[in-house]
Structure formats: structure tokens, C-alpha cells
C-alpha positions as CSV (number, residue, x, y, z in Angstrom):
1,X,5.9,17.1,56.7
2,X,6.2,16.7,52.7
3,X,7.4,14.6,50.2
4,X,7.7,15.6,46.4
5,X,8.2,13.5,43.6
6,X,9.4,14.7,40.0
7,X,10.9,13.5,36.9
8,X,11.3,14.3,33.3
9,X,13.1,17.2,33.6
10,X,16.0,16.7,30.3
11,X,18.4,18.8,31.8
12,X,20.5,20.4,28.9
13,X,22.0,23.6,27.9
14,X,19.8,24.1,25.3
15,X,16.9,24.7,27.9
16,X,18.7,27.0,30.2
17,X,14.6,27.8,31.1
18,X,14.3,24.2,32.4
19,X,17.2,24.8,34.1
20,X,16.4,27.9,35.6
21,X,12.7,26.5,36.7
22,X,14.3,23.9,38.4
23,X,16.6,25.7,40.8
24,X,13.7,28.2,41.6
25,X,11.8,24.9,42.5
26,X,14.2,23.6,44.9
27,X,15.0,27.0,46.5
28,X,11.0,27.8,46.9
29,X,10.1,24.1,47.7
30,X,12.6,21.7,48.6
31,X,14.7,23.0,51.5
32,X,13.7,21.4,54.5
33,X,11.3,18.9,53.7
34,X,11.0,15.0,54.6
35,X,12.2,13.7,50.9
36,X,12.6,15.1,47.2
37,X,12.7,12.1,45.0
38,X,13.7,12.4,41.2
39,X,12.2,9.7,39.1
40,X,14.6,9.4,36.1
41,X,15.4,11.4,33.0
42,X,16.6,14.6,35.5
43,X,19.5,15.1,32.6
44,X,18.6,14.3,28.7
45,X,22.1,12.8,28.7
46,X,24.7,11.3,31.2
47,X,27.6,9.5,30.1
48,X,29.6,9.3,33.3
49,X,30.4,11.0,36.7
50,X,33.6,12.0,35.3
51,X,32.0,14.9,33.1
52,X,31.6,18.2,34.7
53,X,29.9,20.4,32.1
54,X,28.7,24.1,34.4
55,X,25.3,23.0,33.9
56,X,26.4,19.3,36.3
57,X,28.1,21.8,38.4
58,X,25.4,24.2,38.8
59,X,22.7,21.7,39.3
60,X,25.3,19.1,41.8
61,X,25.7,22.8,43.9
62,X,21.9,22.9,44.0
63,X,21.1,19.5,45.2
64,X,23.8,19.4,47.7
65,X,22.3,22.6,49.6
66,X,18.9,20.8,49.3
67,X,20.6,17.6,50.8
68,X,22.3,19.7,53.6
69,X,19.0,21.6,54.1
70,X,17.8,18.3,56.1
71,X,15.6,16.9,53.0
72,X,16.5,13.1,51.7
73,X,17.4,13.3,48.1
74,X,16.6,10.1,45.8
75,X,17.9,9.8,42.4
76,X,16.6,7.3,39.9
77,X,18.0,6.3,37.0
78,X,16.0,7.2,33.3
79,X,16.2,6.4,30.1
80,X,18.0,9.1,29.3
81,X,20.9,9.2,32.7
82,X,21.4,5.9,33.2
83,X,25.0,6.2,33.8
84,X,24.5,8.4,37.0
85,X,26.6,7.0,39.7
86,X,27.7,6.6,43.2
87,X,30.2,9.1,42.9
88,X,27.6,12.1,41.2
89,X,25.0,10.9,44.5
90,X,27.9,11.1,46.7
91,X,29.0,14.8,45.9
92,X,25.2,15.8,45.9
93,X,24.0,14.0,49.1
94,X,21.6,11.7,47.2
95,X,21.2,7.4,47.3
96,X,20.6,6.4,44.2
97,X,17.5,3.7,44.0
98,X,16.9,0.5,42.0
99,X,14.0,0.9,39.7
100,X,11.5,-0.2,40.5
101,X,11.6,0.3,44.5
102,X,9.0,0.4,47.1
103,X,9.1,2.9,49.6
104,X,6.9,4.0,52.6
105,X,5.1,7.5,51.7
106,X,3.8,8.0,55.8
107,X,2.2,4.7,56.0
108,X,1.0,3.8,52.7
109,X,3.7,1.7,50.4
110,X,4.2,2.9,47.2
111,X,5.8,1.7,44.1
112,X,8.2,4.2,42.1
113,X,9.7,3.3,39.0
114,X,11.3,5.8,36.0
115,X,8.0,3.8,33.9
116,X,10.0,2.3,30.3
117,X,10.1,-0.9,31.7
118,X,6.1,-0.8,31.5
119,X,6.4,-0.2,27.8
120,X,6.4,-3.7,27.0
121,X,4.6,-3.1,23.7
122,X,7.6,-1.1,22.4
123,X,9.7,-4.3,21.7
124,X,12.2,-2.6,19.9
125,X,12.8,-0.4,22.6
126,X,13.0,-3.3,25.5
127,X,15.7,-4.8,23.4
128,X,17.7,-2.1,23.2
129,X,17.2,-1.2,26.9
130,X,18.5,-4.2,28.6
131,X,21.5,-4.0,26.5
132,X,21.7,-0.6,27.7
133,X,21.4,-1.4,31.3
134,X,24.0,-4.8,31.2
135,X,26.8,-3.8,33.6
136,X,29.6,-5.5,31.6
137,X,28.4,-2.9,28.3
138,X,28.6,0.4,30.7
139,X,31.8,-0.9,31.9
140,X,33.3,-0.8,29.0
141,X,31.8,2.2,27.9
142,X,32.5,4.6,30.9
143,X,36.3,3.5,30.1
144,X,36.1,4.8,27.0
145,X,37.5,8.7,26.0
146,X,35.0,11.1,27.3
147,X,35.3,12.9,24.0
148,X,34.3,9.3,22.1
149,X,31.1,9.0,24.8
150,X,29.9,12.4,23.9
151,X,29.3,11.4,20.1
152,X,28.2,8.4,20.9
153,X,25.6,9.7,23.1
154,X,24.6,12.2,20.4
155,X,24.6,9.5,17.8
156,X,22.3,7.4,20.5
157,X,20.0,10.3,20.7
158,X,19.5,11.2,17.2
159,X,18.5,7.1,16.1
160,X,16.3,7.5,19.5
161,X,14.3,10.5,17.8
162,X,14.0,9.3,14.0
163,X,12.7,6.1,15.8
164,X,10.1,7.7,18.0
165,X,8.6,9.8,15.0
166,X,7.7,6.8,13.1
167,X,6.3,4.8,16.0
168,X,2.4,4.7,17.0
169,X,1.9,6.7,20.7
170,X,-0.1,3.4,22.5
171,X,3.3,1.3,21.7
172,X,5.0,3.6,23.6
173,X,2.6,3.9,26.6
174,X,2.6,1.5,29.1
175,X,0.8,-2.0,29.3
176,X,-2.0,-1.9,31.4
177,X,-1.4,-5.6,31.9
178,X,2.5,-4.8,33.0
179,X,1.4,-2.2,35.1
180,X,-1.3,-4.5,37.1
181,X,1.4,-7.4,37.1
182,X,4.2,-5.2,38.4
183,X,2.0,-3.4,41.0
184,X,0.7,-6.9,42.1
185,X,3.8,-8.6,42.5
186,X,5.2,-5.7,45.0
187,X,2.1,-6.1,46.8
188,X,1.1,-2.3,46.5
189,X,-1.8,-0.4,45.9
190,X,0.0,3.1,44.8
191,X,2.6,3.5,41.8
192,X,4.2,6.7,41.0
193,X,6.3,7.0,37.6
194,X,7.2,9.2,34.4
195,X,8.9,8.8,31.4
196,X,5.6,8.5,29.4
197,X,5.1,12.3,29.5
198,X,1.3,11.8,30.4
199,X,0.6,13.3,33.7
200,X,-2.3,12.0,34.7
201,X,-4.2,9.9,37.9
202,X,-5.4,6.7,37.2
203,X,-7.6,4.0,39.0
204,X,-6.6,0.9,38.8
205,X,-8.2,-2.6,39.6
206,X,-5.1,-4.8,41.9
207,X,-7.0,-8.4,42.8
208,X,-10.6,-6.4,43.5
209,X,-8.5,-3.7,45.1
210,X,-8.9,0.1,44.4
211,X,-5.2,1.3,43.4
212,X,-3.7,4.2,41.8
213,X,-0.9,4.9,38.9
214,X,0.1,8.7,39.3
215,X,1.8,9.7,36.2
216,X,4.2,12.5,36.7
217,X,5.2,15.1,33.5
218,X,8.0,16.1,31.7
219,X,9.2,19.6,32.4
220,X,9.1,20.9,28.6
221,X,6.3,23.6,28.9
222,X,5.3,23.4,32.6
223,X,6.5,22.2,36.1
224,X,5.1,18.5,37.2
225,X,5.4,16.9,40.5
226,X,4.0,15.0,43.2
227,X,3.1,16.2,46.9
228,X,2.6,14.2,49.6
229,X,1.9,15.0,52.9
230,X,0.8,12.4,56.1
231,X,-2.8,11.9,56.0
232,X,-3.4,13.1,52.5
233,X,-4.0,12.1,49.4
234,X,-0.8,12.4,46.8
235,X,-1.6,15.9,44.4
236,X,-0.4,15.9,40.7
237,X,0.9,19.6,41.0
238,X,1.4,21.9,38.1
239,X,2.9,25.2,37.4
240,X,3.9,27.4,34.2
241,X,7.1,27.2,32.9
242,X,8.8,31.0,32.9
């Protein structure tokens, strides 16, 4: 009985090593397990089911044998794929979670989130997020020309860069406070996230309670993820990126 947990991956063609580290990861580890949970940021860019680039198609193939193999398949939207939808989980076998969402990992409840609403220094960024994430602005935008999306995606991505070079790294960390808060107010002990590329374990202090923020990685120069297993205590896995 296992659980794994990952996120960060930036799927694109220009990593075709990601890519390939990715389906060698789901043929080797997530066939036949309890869940596989993918915490946000899986592509660097989605601008709607309705694309089918032979990376998607590649990857969608992939997941669906996972999802056939037995294993539940969660998808959780990033900063990056927010647009992923019903129809994408549907041909892939996957339910698409709210973020944040609690879940039971064999007894314990534990928090999952993609992590950039924890970045609550980064004002700039929280501004631009919930407009990113209002239903009536992805409305209009999926029924735009996919050709029109695809620039503007590009155009999103390059401000997004130039932004992130001039900004301090503890702005765009989380805020201890937030995290404590959040954790507290869905009455959990355990929180798993990404999207601040800092793998790490941390203890942290919930109301005189012990509790725990496991940080996954980003997939740029190694694998990250999470195993659970009944029993156990969760493992921040790594392996190299070939």
C-alpha cells in the first residue's frame, strides 16, 4: 500500500529529459498503487483542454494506463496549469482537486495545496493570482483563438520571469504565519505542497502541537516526491535526473 505525491514538474518540449524522467517514474513506480497525486505546475503552461500538442498526448496516454492500472490519479491545479479541466481529467482518469484539500493519507489527515497562496508576502503576485483564478476571466479567455492563447501565455510567461529576477527569494517563500493559520483552520497537523522549489521537512508549532510542512521539489535537475505508506512516516524521496 503506497501513496506518492509530486509536483513541479514544468512539462514542456524544451525538456524532453523531464519528460522522459517522468514516464520512467510512472512505469517503475506508479502502476498499481493506492494514489499518485500531482500537486500543481505538472505542465509549465496550459491554456485549455482543447490543445493537443504530442507532448499532452504522450503524457494523457501515460496517465490513463496509470489510472487503469488500479492507482487513483489526483490533479491539482498550479500556477503555471491552471486551466487544466474536466475534460483533460476525464480522458486521463484523474479528479481534479480544489486547492487547498484535505485528504486522509491511512489515518492521518493531511493538508495539500500547490503552496502560492502561502506566498502572501509576494503582493504583487496575490494580485495578479486571483485575477488569474476568477472564473468569469478564464471564461472568456478559453473562448478565445487558441493561436491568440498561445502568445498570450508566452507573453504571461516572459513578464513572470523579468519579475521573478528582480524580486528578493523570502518574498517569494511562504509566510510562516499563513502556513500556521491555514494548517490551523483545516484542523490538521500534516501539509504537503510545492511551488516554492525548496524541498525540504519542516516542524511546525499548530496550538502546542508538533506538525509538519513537507515541501516537495521541482523536477529541473532531479526527481522529488513524496511516499507514503500505512504506518509510516511520509519520505521526501530523491533521484537524479538522466
Amino acid at each position: 500500500m503506497t501513496t506518492l505525491l509530486i509536483s513541479d514538474l514544468h512539462l514542456e518540449e524544451a525538456r524532453p529529459d523531464i519528460t522522459r524522467a517522468f514516464l520512467g517514474f510512472l512505469e517503475q513506480k506508479a502502476h498499481g498503487i493506492d494514489q499518485l497525486y500531482i500537486l500543481g505546475d505538472f505542465f509549465e503552461a496550459w491554456i485549455g483542454d482543447d490543445e493537443h500538442t504530442p507532448l499532452q498526448d504522450e503524457v494523457a496516454q501515460a496517465l490513463k494506463a496509470v489510472s487503469d492500472s488500479g492507482t487513483q490519479l489526483y490533479l491539482m491545479h498550479g500556477n503555471r496549469d491552471f486551466l487544466i479541466g474536466e475534460e483533460f481529467c476525464a480522458r486521463v482518469g484523474a479528479t481534479l482537486l480544489d486547492d487547498p484539500s484535505v485528504v486522509d493519507l491511512y489515518g492521518t489527515s493531511t493538508l495539500l495545496m500547490h503552496g502560492d497562496s502561502l506566498c502572501t508576502a509576494d503582493v504583487e503576485y496575490q494580485k495578479f493570482r486571483t485575477t488569474m483564478r476568477n472564473r468569469q476571466w478564464q471564461t472568456l479567455f478559453l473562448q478565445r483563438p487558441l493561436a491568440d492563447r498561445q502568445t498570450t501565455a508566452r507573453q504571461l510567461r516572459e513578464i513572470s520571469m523579468a519579475k521573478n529576477k528582480g524580486k528578493e527569494m523570502a518574498i517569494m517563500d511562504v509566510t510562516p504565519e499563513e502556513v500556521i493559520s491555514v494548517m490551523a483552520d483545516h484542523g490538521v497537523l500534516r501539509l504537503i505542497h510545492g511551488h516554492t522549489h525548496r524541498p525540504a521537512i519542516h516542524a511546525v508549532d499548530i496550538d502546542g502541537q508538533a506538525g509538519q510542512r513537507i515541501v516537495l521539489g521541482d523536477w529541473d535537475k532531479a526527481l522529488w516526491w513524496v511516499e507514503v505508506q500505512p504506518g509510516q512516516e511520509p519520505e521526501l524521496k530523491q533521484a537524479p535526473l538522466q
